[in-house]
DRENLUMPA-305317 format. One record per residue (C-alpha): x, y, z; residue in one letter. Coordinates in steps of 0.1 Angstrom, whole numbers, padded with zeros to 4 digits, always signed. Example, Ala and Ser with C-alpha at 12.3 -4.5 7.8 and 13.67 -1.06 7.14 Angstrom:
BEGIN
+0123-0045+0078a
+0137-0011+0071s
***
This chain:
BEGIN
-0271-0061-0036x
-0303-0043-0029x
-0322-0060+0001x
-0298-0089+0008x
-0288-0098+0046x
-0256-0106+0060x
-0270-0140+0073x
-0279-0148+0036x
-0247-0141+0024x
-0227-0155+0054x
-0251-0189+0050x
-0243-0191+0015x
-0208-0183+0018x
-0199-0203+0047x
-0214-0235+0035x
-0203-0230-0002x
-0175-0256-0008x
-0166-0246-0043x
-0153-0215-0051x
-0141-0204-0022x
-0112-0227-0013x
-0100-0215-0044x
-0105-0177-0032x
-0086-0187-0003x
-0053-0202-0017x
-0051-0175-0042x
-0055-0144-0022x
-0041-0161+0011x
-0016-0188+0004x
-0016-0220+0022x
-0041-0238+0045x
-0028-0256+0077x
-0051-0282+0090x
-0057-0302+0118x
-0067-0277+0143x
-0097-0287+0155x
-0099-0297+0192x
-0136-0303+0205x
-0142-0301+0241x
-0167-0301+0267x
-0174-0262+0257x
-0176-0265+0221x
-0160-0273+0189x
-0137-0244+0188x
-0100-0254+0182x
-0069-0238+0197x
-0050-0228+0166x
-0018-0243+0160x
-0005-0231+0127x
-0022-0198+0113x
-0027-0192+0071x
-0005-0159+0064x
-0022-0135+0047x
-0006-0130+0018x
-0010-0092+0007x
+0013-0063+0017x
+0007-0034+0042x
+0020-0001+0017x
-0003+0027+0037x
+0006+0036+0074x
+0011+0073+0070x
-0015+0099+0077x
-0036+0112+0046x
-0033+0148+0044x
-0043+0168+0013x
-0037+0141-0011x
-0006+0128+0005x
+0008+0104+0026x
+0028+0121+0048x
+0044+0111+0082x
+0030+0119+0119x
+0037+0158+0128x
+0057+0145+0162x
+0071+0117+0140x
+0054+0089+0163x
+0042+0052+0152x
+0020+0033+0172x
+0015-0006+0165x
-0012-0022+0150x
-0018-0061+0159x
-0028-0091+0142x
-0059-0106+0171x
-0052-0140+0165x
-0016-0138+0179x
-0013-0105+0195x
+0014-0098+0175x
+0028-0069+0155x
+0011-0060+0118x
+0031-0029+0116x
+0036+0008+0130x
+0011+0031+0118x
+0019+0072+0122x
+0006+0080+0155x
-0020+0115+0152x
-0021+0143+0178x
-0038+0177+0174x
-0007+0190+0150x
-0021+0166+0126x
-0057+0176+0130x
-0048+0209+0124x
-0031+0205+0096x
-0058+0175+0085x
-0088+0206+0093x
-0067+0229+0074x
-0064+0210+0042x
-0102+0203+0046x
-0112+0239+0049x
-0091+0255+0020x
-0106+0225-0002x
-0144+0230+0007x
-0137+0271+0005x
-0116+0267-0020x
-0113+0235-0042x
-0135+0221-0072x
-0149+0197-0049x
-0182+0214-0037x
-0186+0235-0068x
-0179+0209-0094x
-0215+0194-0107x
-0233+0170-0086x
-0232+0147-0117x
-0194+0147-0116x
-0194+0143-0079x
-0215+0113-0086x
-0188+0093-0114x
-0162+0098-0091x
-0178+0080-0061x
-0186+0056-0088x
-0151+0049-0102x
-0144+0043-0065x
-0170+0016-0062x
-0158-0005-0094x
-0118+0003-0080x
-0131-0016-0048x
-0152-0044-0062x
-0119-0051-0082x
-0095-0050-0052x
-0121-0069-0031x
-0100-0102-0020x
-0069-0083-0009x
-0087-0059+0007x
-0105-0081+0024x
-0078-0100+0037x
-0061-0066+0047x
-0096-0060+0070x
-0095-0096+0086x
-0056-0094+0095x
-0062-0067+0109x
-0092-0073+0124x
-0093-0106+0133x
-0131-0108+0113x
-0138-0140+0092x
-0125-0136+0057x
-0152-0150+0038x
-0173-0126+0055x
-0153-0097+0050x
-0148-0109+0014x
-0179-0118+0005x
-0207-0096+0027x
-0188-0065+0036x
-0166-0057+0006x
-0195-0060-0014x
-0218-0042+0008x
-0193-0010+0011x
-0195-0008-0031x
-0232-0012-0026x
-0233+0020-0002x
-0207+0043-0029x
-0232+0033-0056x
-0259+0043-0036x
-0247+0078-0027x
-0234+0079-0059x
-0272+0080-0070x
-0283+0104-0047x
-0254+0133-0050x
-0275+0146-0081x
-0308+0137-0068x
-0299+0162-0036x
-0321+0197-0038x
-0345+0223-0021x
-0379+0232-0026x
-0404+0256-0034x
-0424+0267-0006x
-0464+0282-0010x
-0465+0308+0016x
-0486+0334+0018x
-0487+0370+0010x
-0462+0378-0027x
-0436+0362-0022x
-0418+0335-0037x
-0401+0311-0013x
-0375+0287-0015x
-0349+0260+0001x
-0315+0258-0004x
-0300+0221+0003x
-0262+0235+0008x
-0234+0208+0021x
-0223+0216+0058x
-0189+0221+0052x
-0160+0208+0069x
-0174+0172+0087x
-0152+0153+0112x
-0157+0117+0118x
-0147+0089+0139x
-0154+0052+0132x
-0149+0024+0152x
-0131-0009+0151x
-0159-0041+0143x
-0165-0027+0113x
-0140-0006+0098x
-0151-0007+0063x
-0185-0004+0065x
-0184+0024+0091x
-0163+0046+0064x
-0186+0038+0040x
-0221+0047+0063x
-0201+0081+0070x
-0180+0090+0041x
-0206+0081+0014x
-0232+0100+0023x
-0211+0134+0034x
-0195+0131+0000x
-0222+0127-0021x
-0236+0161-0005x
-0202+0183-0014x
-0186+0182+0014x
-0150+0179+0027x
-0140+0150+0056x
-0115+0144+0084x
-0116+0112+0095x
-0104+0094+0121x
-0097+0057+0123x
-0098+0035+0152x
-0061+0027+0168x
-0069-0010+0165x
-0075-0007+0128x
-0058+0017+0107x
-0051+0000+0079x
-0080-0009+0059x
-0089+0029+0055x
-0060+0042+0038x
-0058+0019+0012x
-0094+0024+0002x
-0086+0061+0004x
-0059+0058-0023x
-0083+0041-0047x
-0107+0072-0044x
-0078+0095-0047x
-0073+0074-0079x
-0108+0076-0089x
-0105+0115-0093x
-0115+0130-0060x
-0093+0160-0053x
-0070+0166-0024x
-0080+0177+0008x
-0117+0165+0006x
-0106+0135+0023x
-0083+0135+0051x
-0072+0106+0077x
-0054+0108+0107x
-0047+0075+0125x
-0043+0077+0166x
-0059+0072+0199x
-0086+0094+0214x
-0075+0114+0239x
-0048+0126+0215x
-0064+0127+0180x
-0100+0125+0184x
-0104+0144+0209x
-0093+0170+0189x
-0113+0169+0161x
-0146+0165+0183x
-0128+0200+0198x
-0116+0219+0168x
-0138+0250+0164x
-0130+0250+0122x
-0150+0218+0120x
-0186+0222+0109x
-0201+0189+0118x
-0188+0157+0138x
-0202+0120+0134x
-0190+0097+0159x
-0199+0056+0164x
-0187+0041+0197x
-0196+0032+0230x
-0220+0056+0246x
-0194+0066+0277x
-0173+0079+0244x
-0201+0097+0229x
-0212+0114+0259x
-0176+0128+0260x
-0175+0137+0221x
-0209+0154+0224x
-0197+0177+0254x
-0162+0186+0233x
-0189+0189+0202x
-0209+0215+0226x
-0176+0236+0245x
-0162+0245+0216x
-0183+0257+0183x
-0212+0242+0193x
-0212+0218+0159x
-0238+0193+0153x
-0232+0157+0159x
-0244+0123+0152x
-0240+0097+0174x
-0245+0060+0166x
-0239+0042+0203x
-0243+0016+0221x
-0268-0011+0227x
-0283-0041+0245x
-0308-0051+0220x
-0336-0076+0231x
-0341-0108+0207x
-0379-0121+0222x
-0393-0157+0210x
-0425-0161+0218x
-0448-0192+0221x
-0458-0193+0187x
-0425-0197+0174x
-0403-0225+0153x
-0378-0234+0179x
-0356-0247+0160x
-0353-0215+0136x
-0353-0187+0160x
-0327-0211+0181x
-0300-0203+0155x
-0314-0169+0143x
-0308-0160+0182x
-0270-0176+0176x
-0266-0153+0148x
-0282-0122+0161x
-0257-0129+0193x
-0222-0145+0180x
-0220-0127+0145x
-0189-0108+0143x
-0178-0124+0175x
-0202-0112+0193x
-0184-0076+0188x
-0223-0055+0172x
-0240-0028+0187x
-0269-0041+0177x
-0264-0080+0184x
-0293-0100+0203x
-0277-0099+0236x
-0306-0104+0259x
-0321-0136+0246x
-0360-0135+0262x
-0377-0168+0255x
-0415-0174+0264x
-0412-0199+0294x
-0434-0227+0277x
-0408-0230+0248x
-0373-0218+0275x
-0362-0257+0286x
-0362-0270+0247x
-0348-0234+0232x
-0324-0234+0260x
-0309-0268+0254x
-0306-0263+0217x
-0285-0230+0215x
-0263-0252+0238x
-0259-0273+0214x
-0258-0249+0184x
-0229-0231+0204x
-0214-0269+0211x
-0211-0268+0180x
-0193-0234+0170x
-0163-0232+0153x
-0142-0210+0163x
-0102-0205+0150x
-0082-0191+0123x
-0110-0164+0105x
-0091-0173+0076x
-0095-0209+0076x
-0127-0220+0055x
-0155-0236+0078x
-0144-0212+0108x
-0174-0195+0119x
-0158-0174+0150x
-0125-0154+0157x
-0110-0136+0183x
-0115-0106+0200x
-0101-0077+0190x
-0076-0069+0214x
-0065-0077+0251x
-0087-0051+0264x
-0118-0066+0250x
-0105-0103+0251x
-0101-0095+0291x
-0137-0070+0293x
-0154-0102+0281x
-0139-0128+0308x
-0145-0105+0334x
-0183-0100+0324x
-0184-0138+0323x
-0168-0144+0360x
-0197-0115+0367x
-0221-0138+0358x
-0207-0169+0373x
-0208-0146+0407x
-0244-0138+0402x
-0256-0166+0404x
-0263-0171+0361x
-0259-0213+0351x
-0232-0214+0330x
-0246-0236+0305x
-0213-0238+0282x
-0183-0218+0272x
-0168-0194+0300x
-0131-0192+0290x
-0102-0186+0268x
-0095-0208+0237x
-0061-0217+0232x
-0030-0203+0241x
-0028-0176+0218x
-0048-0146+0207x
-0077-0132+0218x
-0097-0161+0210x
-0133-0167+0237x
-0153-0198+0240x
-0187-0194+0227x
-0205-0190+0264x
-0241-0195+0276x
-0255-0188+0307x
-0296-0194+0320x
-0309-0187+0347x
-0304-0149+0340x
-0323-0122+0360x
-0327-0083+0348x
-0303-0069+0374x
-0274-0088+0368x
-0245-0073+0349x
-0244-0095+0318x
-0282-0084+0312x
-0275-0047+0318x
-0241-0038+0303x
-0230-0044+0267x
-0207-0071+0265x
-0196-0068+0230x
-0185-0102+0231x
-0198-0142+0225x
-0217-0142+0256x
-0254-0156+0253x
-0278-0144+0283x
-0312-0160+0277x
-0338-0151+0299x
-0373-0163+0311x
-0409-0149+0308x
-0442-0151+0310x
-0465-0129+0289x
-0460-0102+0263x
-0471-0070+0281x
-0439-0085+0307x
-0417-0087+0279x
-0422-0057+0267x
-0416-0037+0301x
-0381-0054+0306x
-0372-0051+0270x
-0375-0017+0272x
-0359-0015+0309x
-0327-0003+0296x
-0306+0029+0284x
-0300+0015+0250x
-0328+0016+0219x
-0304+0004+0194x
-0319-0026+0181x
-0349-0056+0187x
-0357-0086+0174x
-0391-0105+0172x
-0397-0141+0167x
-0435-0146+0166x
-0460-0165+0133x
-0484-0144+0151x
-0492-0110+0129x
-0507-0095+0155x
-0482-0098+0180x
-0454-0085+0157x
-0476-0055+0149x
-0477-0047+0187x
-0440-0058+0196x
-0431-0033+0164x
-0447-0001+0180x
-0439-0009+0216x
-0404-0013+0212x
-0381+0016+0217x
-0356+0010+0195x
-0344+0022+0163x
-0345-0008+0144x
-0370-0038+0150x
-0364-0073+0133x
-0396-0097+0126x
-0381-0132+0123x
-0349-0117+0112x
-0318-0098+0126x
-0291-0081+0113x
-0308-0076+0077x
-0288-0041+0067x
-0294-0024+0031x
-0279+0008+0018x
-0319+0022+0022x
-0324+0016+0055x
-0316+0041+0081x
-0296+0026+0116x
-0297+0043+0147x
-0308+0048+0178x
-0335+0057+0205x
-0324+0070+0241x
-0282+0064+0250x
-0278+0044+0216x
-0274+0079+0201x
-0283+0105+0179x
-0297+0106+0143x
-0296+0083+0114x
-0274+0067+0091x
-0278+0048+0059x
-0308+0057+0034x
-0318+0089+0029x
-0321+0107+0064x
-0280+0100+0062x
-0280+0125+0041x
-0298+0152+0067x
-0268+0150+0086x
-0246+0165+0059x
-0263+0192+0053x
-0280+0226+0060x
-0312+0243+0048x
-0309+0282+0037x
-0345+0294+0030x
-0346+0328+0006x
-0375+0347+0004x
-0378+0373-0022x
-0410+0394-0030x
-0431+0388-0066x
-0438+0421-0086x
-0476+0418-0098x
-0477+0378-0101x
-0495+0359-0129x
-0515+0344-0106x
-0510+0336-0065x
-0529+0324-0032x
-0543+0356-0011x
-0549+0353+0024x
-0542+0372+0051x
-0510+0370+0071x
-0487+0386+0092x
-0465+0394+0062x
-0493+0414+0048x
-0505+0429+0079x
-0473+0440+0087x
-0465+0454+0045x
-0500+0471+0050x
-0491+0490+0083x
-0453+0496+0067x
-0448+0508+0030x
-0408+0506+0033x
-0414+0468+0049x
-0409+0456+0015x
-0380+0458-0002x
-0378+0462-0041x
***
């Protein structure tokens, strides 16, 4: 799946007519219609009867050493289903008991267990058993992730499910690709690096995309040797443990990866804490990573990546097609309900083109569809949770306060669920709230201006540098809008293009380090140089250096 986008695969799937129906009713059951309900906001319907997923929850205990075994306090917590706010199940509820025992089992099988000292080769065939166990299990899995969720199914079926096998084949490659070098230095001595896994990693992945946040984190820490305790978001436990009992069942060996389900104060706080755990990852809002850096720091000092945040610019200048960066902007801002780090969510349009690109995203979010994510033509669900479905109204009364023109959208959908009208507003200005804070929600901002040195400075006005995009036929401008951008990623008349090769992250408060490709693998693992002196050497580079200065002045300097 090297090099495909999720807009390719979401266009393909979402306006396949086909196969897909018949995907539907055999993984899901039976489709209700007549739902839709168009109104002044857009096409989205209040849903009246919902398709029941039809695929069993088996896996709400904590993982621990190759088991599933029940909360240390004996707690459940509920998990809910977003499009009615009711109860999927009770999952075990982690606290630091279960860490504990979650960092012990970790420990004893990095120190311990075959894991780390089995060949990288083997290593390798496991992760990618894994892969083919997942690409088999893809529709119920799927449907597991957008129950739970509330995510579009085709999209979890058909873009993320395939793109988590992609990223466990892709580690899979590199776990016996993964070595040190030899290092010229001067003075006799031969010189080496040592490529050695960290150890015991703790992670923490977040709820929008469960899946593929196991997969950027747990792929590439495997793949180096080393030994996991993960912790899944409280608003979606599920997905996680059942792909964790295919890996189990793929060979890996108990206690190389652990998962505790909870909230953060409790469980992930923790973990971030624990002074047995060699190296955190965290992805989150950047309030939350701030917190897991200091616990990082107070306690062993372990390294972390962060993936944060962000408030990434989407700029059209005059040059461009309208009428394709009109719904590329739609994408970059509603995919996933709006609920991306990365999404486009300060729309900047060159003010010669703002009046006809402003009217048709209206349109275009007229006509959004938004219901049941497992109904087929559905291309919006709800919000994750109360907390979120509420954060985003709020934002959007913020807007409506400062002033913004609400263009369309602005309020709930239905009388159910989490479920948000697909909302514009114009008339946007840099200090208002909805063009400073992240939303993470389908709230369009599209702003006004004048010339590209402007655009620049008030892209970059912000303490995110997750993400940019660039709409321009002019090479020359997309060569400067590339370098002047601070942001991790920069999009040229595309967004949201991810592959297993290309590294995601951050500049400024959208985090630390990378993930994805090969830098992923940096954060998994430490370099041990060795230095040992040569005995008469065939043949080797003299210069002078402070190593033989310093053997000149010391016979005993050198050891033999």
């Amino acid at each position: 799946m090297a090099a495909r986008t999720l807009s390719r695969l979401l266009s393909r799937s979402l306006s396949s007519s086909g196969g897909s129906a018949s995907l539907l009713r055999s993984s899901l059951g039976t489709k209700s219609e007549g739902w839709i309900n168009r109104n002044r906001f857009s096409t989205a319907a209040a849903v009246e009867e919902l398709i029941t997923p039809q695929v069993s929850i088996n896996y709400t205990q904590h993982l621990i050493n190759g088991q599933f075994v029940d909360a240390a306090s004996g707690k459940t917590f509920p998990t809910y289903d977003p499009r009615t706010g009711e109860v999927i199940a009770q999952v075990a509820e982690g606290d630091a008991e279960d860490i504990n025992r979650a960092v012990s089992a970790a420990r004893e099988a990095f120190d311990n267990g075959p894991w780390p000292k089995m060949t990288a080769y083997e290593r390798c065939r496991i992760l990618l058993r894994f892969a083919d166990l997942v690409e088999k299990h893809n529709d119920e899995i799927a449907a597991l992730e957008s129950w739970n969720n509330g995510k579009l199914y085709e999209q979890a079926a058909k873009a993320e499910l395939p793109m988590f096998v992609r990223l466990f084949r892709y580690y899979a490659g590199w776990a016996d690709k993964i070595h040190g070098l030899t290092v010229p230095a001067d003075g006799d001595y031969h010189v080496q690096t040592l490529h050695e896994p960290i150890g015991v990693a703790g992670q923490i992945i977040p709820w929008n995309f469960p899946l593929l946040m196991f997969a950027w984190k747990v792929g590439p820490a495997l793949a180096c040797g080393n030994t996991i305790v993960l912790k899944t978001a409280e608003q979606t436990p599920l997905t996680a443990l059942v792909v964790a009992k295919l890996l189990h069942e793929a060979g890996l060996p108990p206690g190389v990866l652990n998962i505790v389900s909870g909230y953060g104060p409790t469980a992930g706080a923790p973990l971030a804490s624990h002074m047995d755990v060699d190296k955190l990852a965290f992805t989150g809002s950047t309030d939350t990573g701030k917190t897991v850096l200091e616990l990082a720091a107070r306690s062993n000092l372990k390294p972390v990546t962060l993936e944060l945040g962000g408030k990434s610019p989407f700029i059209v200048c005059e040059d461009a097609d309208v009428n394709k960066a009109v719904e590329i902007a739609h994408f970059a801002l509603f995919f996933n309900q709006g609920q991306c780090c990365c999404a486009g969510s300060r729309t900047f349009v060159h003010e010669r083109i703002y009046d006809e690109f402003l009217e048709k995203s209206k349109e275009r979010a007229l006509r959004r569809v938004v219901g049941d994510p497992f109904k087929k033509g559905v291309e919006q669900g709800p919000q994750i949770d109360s907390k979120q479905f509420e954060k985003v109204l709020r934002y959007i009364k913020s807007g409506i306060d400062s002033n913004a023109i609400l263009e369309c959208g602005g309020g709930r959908l239905g009388s159910k669920g989490f479920f948000v009208q697909p909302t514009v507003f114009s008339n946007v200005q840099d200090d208002m709230l909805i063009a400073k804070d992240e939303i993470f929600g389908p709230v369009q901002t599209i702003l006004k201006f004048k010339d590209i040195d402007e655009v620049i400075r008030r892209a970059n006005a912000t303490r995110y540098g997750l993400a940019a995009g660039v709409f321009t036929k002019n090479v020359s401008t997309a060569n400067t809008m590339m370098r002047a951008l601070r942001a991790g990623t920069v999009w040229i008349n595309c967004f949201d293009v991810f592959d297993a090769a290309i590294p995601f992250g951050g500049y400024k408060m959208s985090g630390i380090g990378r993930e994805k490709g090969i830098y992923s693998l940096h954060n998994y693992l430490q370099v041990k140089a060795v230095v040992s002196p040569l005995n008469n050497p065939a043949w080797l580079y003299k210069s002078l250096s402070a190593y033989s200065v310093i053997s000149s002045l010391n016979p005993h300097f050198r050891s033999y």
